[in-house]
PyMOL commands that place a pseudoatom at each C-alpha (Angstrom):
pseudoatom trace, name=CA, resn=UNK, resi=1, chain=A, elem=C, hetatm=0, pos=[18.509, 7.533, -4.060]
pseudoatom trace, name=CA, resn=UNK, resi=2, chain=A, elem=C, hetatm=0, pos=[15.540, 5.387, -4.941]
pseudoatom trace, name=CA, resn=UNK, resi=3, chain=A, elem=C, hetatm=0, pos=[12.390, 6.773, -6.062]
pseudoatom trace, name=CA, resn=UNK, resi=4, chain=A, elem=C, hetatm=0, pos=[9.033, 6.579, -4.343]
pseudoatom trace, name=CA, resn=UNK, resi=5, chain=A, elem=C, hetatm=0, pos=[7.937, 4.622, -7.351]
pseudoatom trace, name=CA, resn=UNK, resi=6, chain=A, elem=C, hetatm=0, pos=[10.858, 2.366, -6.550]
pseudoatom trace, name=CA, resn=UNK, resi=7, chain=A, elem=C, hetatm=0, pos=[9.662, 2.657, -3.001]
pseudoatom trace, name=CA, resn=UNK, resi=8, chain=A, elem=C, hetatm=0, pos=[6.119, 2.023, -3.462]
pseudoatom trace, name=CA, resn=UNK, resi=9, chain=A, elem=C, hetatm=0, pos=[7.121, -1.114, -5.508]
pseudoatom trace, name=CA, resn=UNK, resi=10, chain=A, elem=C, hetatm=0, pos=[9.579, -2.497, -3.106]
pseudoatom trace, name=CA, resn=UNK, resi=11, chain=A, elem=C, hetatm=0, pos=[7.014, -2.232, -0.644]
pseudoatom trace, name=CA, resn=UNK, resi=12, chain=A, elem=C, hetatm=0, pos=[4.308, -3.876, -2.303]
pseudoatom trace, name=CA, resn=UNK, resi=13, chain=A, elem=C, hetatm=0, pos=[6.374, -6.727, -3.258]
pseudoatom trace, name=CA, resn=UNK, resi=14, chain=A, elem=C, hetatm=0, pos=[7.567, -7.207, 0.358]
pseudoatom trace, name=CA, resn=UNK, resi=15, chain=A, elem=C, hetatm=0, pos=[3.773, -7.262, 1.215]
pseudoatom trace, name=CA, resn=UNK, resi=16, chain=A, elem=C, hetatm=0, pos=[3.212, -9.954, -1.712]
pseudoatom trace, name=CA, resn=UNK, resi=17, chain=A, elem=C, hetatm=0, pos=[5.877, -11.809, -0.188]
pseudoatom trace, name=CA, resn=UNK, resi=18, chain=A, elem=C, hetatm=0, pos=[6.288, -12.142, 3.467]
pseudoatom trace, name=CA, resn=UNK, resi=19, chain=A, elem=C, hetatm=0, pos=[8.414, -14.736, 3.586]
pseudoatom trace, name=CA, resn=UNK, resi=20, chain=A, elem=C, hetatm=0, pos=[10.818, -13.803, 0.816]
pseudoatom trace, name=CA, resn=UNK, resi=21, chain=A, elem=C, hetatm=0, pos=[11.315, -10.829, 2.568]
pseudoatom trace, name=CA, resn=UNK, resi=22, chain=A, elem=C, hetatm=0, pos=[11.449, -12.472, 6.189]
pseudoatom trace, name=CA, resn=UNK, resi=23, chain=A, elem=C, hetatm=0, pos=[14.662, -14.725, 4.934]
pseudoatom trace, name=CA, resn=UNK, resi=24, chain=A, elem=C, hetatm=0, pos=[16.598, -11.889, 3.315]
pseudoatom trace, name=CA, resn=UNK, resi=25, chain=A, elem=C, hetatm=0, pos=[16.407, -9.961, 6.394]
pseudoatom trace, name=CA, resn=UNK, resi=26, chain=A, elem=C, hetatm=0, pos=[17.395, -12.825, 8.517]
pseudoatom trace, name=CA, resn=UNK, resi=27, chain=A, elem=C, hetatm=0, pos=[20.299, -13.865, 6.003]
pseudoatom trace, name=CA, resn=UNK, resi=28, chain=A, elem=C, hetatm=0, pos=[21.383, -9.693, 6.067]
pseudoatom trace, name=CA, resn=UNK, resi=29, chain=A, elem=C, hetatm=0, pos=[21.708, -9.807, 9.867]
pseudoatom trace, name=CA, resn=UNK, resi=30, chain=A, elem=C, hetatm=0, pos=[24.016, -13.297, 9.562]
pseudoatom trace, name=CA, resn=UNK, resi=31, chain=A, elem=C, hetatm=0, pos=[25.974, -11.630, 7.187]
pseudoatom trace, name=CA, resn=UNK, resi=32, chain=A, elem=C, hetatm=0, pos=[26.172, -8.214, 9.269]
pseudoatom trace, name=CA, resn=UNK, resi=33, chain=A, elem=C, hetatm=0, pos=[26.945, -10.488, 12.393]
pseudoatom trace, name=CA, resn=UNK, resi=34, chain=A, elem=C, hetatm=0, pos=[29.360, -12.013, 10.401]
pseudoatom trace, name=CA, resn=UNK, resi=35, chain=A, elem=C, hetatm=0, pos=[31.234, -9.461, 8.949]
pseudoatom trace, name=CA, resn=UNK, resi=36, chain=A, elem=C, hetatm=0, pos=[30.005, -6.088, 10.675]
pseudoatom trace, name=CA, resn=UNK, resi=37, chain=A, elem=C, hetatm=0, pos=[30.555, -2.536, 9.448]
pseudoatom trace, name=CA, resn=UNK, resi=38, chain=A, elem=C, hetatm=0, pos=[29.659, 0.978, 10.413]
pseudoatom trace, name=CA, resn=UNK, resi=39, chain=A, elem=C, hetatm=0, pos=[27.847, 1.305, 13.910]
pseudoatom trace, name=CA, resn=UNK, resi=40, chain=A, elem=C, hetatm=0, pos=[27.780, -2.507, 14.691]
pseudoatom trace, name=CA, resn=UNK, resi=41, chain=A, elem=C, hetatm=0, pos=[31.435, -2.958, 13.651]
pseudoatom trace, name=CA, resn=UNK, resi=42, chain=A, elem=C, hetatm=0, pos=[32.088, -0.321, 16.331]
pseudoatom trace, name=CA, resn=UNK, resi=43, chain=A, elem=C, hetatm=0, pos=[29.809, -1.844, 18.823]
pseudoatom trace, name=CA, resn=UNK, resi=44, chain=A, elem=C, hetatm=0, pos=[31.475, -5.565, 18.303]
pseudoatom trace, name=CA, resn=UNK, resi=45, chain=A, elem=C, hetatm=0, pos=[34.900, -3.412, 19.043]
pseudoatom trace, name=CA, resn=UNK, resi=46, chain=A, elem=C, hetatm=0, pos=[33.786, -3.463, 22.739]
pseudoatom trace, name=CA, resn=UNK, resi=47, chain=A, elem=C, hetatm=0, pos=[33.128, -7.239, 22.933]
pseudoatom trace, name=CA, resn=UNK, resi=48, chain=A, elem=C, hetatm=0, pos=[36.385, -9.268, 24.200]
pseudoatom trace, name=CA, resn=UNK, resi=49, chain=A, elem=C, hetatm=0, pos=[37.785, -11.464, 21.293]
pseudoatom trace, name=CA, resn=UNK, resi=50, chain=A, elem=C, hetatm=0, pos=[36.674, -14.237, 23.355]
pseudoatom trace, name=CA, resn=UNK, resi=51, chain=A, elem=C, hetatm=0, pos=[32.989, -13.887, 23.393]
pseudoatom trace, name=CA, resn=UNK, resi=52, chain=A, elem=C, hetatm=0, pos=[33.020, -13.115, 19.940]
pseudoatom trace, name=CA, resn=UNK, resi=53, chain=A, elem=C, hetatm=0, pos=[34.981, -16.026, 19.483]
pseudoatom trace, name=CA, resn=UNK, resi=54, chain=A, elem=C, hetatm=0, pos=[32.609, -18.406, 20.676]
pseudoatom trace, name=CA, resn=UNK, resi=55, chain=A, elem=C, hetatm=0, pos=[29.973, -16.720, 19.213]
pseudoatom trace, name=CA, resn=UNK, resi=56, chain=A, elem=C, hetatm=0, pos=[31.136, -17.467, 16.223]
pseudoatom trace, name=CA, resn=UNK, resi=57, chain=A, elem=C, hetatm=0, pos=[31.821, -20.724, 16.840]
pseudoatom trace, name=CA, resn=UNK, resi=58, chain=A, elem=C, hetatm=0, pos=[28.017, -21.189, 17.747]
pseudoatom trace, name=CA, resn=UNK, resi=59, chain=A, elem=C, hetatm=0, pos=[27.211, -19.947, 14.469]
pseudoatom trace, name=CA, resn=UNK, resi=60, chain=A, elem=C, hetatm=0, pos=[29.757, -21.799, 12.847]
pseudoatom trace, name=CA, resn=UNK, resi=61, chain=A, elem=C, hetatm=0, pos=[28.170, -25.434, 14.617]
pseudoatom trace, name=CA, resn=UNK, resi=62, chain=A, elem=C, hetatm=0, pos=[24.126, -24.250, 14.014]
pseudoatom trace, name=CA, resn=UNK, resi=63, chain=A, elem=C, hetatm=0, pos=[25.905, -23.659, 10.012]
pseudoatom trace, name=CA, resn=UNK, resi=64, chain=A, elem=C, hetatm=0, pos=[27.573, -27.119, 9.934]
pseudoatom trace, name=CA, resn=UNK, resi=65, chain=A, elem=C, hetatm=0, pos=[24.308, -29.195, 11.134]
pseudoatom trace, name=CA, resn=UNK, resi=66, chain=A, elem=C, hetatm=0, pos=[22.031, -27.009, 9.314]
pseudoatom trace, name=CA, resn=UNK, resi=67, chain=A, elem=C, hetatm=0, pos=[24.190, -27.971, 5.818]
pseudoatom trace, name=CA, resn=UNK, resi=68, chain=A, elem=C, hetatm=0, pos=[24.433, -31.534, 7.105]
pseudoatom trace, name=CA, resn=UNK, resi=69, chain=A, elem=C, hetatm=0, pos=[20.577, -31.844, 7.632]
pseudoatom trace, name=CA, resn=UNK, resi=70, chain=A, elem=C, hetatm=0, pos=[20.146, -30.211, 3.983]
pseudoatom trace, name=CA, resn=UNK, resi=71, chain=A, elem=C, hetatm=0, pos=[22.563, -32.729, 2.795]
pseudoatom trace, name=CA, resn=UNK, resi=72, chain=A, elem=C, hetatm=0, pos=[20.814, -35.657, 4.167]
pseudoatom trace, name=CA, resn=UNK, resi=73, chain=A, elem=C, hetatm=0, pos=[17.205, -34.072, 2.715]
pseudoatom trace, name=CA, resn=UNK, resi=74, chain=A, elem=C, hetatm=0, pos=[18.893, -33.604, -0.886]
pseudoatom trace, name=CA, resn=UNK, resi=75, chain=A, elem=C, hetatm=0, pos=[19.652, -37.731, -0.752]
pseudoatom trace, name=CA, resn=UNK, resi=76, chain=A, elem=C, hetatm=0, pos=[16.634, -38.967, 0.599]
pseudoatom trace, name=CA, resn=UNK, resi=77, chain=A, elem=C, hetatm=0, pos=[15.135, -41.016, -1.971]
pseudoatom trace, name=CA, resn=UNK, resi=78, chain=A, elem=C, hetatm=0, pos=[12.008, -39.636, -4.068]
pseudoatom trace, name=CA, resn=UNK, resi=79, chain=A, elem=C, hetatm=0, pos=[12.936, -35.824, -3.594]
for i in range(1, 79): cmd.bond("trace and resi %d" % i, "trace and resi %d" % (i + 1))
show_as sticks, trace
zoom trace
């Protein structure tokens, strides 16, 4: 159990850095949609393996160009 200290601190630094903060959420829920456990693992039981399929597969192609398009920043000359 954290402390409110720890709280308090965790807080401020959240408020110090928005978007810190804003990326590790969005990278949690990837990872949670991902690999879900708990509640959403039992609410993605109800989906048919198909939908999940694809939307997986969606993730999986917004993944590959996203890489691709850090790739091609990463060799663009002067960077």
């Amino acid at each position: 159990m954290a402390s409110e200290a720890q709280i308090r601190a965790n807080r401020a630094y959240e408020k110090r850095h928005p978007e810190a903060t804003a990326y590790k959420r969005a990278r949690n829920m990837a990872m949670r949609f991902v690999n879900p456990v708990g509640k959403l693992s039992a609410a993605v039981a109800t989906i048919d393996t198909e939908s999940r399929k694809q939307d997986l597969e969606e993730l999986q192609d917004r993944v590959t160009a996203a890489l691709a398009a850090l790739d091609a920043e990463e060799k663009q000359p002067g960077k």
